[in-house]
Structures are given as C-alpha cells and as structure tokens.
C-alpha positions, 0 to 999 in steps of 0.5 A: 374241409376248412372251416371259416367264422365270421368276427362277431365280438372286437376283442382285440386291437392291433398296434401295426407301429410296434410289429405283429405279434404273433402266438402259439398255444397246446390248448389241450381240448380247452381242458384245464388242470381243474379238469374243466372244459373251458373254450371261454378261459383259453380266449381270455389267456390269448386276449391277455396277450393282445396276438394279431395270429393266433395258432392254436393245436389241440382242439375238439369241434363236435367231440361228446368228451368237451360238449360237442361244441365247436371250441376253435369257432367259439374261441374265434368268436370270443376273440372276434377273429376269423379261423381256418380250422385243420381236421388232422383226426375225423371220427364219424361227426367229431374232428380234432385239429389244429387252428389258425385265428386273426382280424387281420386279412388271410386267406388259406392256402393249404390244409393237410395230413402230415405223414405218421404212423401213429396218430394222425398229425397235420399242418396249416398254411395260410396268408396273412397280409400285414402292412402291405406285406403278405406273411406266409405262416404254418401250424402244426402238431408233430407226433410223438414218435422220434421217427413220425416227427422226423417224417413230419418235419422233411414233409414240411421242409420239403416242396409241398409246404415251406418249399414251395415255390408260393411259400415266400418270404417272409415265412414263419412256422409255429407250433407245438413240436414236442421236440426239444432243443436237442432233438433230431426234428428241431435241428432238421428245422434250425438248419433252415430257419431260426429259432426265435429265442435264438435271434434275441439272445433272450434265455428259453423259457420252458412251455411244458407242463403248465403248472411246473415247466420242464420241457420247451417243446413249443417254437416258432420259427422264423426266417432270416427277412424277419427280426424278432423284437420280442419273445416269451411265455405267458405264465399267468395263473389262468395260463397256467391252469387253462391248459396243460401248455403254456402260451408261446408269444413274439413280436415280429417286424420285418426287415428293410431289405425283404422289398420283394414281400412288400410289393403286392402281387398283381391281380392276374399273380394272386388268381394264379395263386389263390383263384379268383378274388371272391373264392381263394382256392386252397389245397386240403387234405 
C-alpha cells in the first residue's frame, strides 16, 4: 500500500523561473559510514540541494536494525514535503523500499514489483504538476544481477510502465541502477531516453561509494521535451558521510515545442486517469 504524509515543517523554496530541480539519492537505510542511523542527516543533505522532487531507494519503515522508525515519513516530514512510499520488500510489519517526496502537487500512479529472481526490486510512478505542466517521474532500484537489471529494465520500457498510453511526455526515470555506463541495462535505457549528463555535454561524476567514488551507477533519464540546464553531485562532507552514495541533482526546463504537456487535461480526462478528484485512483502492487 502507498503511504502519503502530510508537510508539517516548510523547509524548502521553489524558484519555478530557473526550472525544477530534480534529486536521487541511495540513502542506505539512513546508515552512514559513522555506522549511525540518521534519517535527520539525509534531510539535511537533500534540503542543501534545495530539489522540488526528491527520489530516494533504500529506505527502512518499521525495521528494528534503524529504530523501527518510519525514515521516508521522517525525512518527509523534515523537509516539509509529501511522499508516496513503495514497499519492494515486506517482512511481517517491516518494509523496505523506495520513495518519491515533494511540495509540489503529485498524485501516485503507480506502485509496484519489478521482476527478479533475487531480491525483490521495484518502481514508482507518480504525477507531478509543474507550471501548468504534468511531469511524469518513475523511481526504481534495480537488482544486482546482469539478468534481473535487464528483466527490470524491459518491465519498465515496456507498456506497463514508460510505455503506457498515460506515460506522456514529458517523462523522467531516475534512480539507482547499479549499471554502469557500459552495461547492458543502461543501454537498453539510452536507447530510448537520455542520459542527462549526456544532453549537457558536462563530464560524469561518479556516485559510488561516498567517501571515494568509483563507479557512476546512479542516473536520470530524460526524454527528448526536456533540456537539462543543470546536472551534478553533491560532494559535501556530510554527503559523504551520510550514505554510502552520493546525491545525484539536475535542473530541468521544458521545451517550447512540448505544447501538448501544458494544456491541462480536462476534468472528465483526469477521472479516466486517476478517478475521482478527491480520491486518485493508483495501481500498487
């Protein structure tokens, strides 16, 4: 089931004139390489960032090895954002998953497992809406195995998720991929979407580990109605200590000619899409 909390604390601002700043972020169960469980610390990261979406994989609600605590509604809370929360693993009364927060309006579309035949991976879509614009956005965790992150990766091209009829432009997937650039999963993905350190010609900078980065396996994914102004990694030295991955952040606008993405759907098109105004209706698995 999706879980959604309510802002109690403003934390961050929005400057709609300079894009949407978007973030992913391996919070790795709030654990940092002090091997302190700090839900607190991660919020303080993000809210250096100033990100109007947050995506964040990784995440214990009600596990005894982090407190029992819920982290994505504490850091949700922290950051005065709302959250939809994915449950990719559930053992008895603790979950483990993958979250998207924001201020900004968003309504869930879609909760649900990825294939795998190790341990359980999974993604979520929501809507989020951005002067006038409605962005689609999907997080995910991919396996660990070159044959489950492959599986995981046609699931997602495929027409349940970006290859839905309801998955418009313009269309973001983000997360971590534990894909290299040479991998098989990540170019399955650039073939149909962009990289977008690619579309700003800006060299890569590597996410994995924190302390000492060597591997980039953390993206987004852009499509083509989109222009990435601004892409990088937040290198501070609470990042680095926070988590065992660094924070990938861009700053996105949208292009002119993406009219269509602009134009809000008529009532009668969104109850199609989402049911009724005061109860969305979302598929979860």
């Amino acid at each position: 089931m999706e879980r959604k909390v309510s802002a109690e604390v403003p934390f961050l601002r929005h400057s709609r004139e300079n894009g949407i700043k978007i973030l992913t972020y391996n919070v790795h169960s709030c654990i940092g390489s002090d091997a302190k469980a700090s839900p607190e610390r991660i919020a303080e990261v993000i809210a250096d960032c100033g990100a109007d979406v947050v995506a964040l994989q990784e995440l214990d609600v009600g596990r005894r090895r982090t407190g029992a605590i819920d982290q994505a509604r504490s850091i949700a809370i922290h950051l005065g954002m709302e959250m939809y929360f994915n449950p990719a693993i559930r053992i008895a009364e603790e979950q483990y998953g993958d979250a998207i927060l924001t201020s900004l309006d968003m309504r869930l579309v879609k909760s649900a497992p990825l294939p795998s035949l190790a341990e359980q991976r999974g993604a979520l879509w929501v809507e989020v809406e951005w002067n006038g614009r409605r962005i689609q956005i999907i997080n995910t965790h991919l396996g660990l195995s070159r044959r489950d992150r492959s599986g995981q990766v046609s699931a997602l091209l495929g027409p349940a998720w970006l290859g839905h009829p309801h998955c418009t432009s313009p269309r973001i997937l983000l997360g971590d991929f534990n894909a290299v650039r040479s991998s098989l999963a990540y170019r399955q993905i650039a073939a149909r979407l962009d990289d977008a350190w690619r579309s700003t010609g800006a060299r890569p900078a590597r996410t994995f580990p924190a302390r000492l980065p060597l591997l980039r396996l953390d993206h987004i994914f852009v499509d083509r109605t989109i222009h990435v102004r601004e892409i990088g990694v937040l290198q501070s030295r609470l990042a680095r200590t926070a988590s065992d991955h660094l924070p990938l952040f861009a700053r996105l606008e949208f292009r002119a000619a993406d009219a269509r993405a602009a134009v809000d759907r008529t009532k009668a098109e969104r109850e199609v899409l989402f049911g009724a105004e005061d109860a969305p209706a979302a598929e979860t698995g």
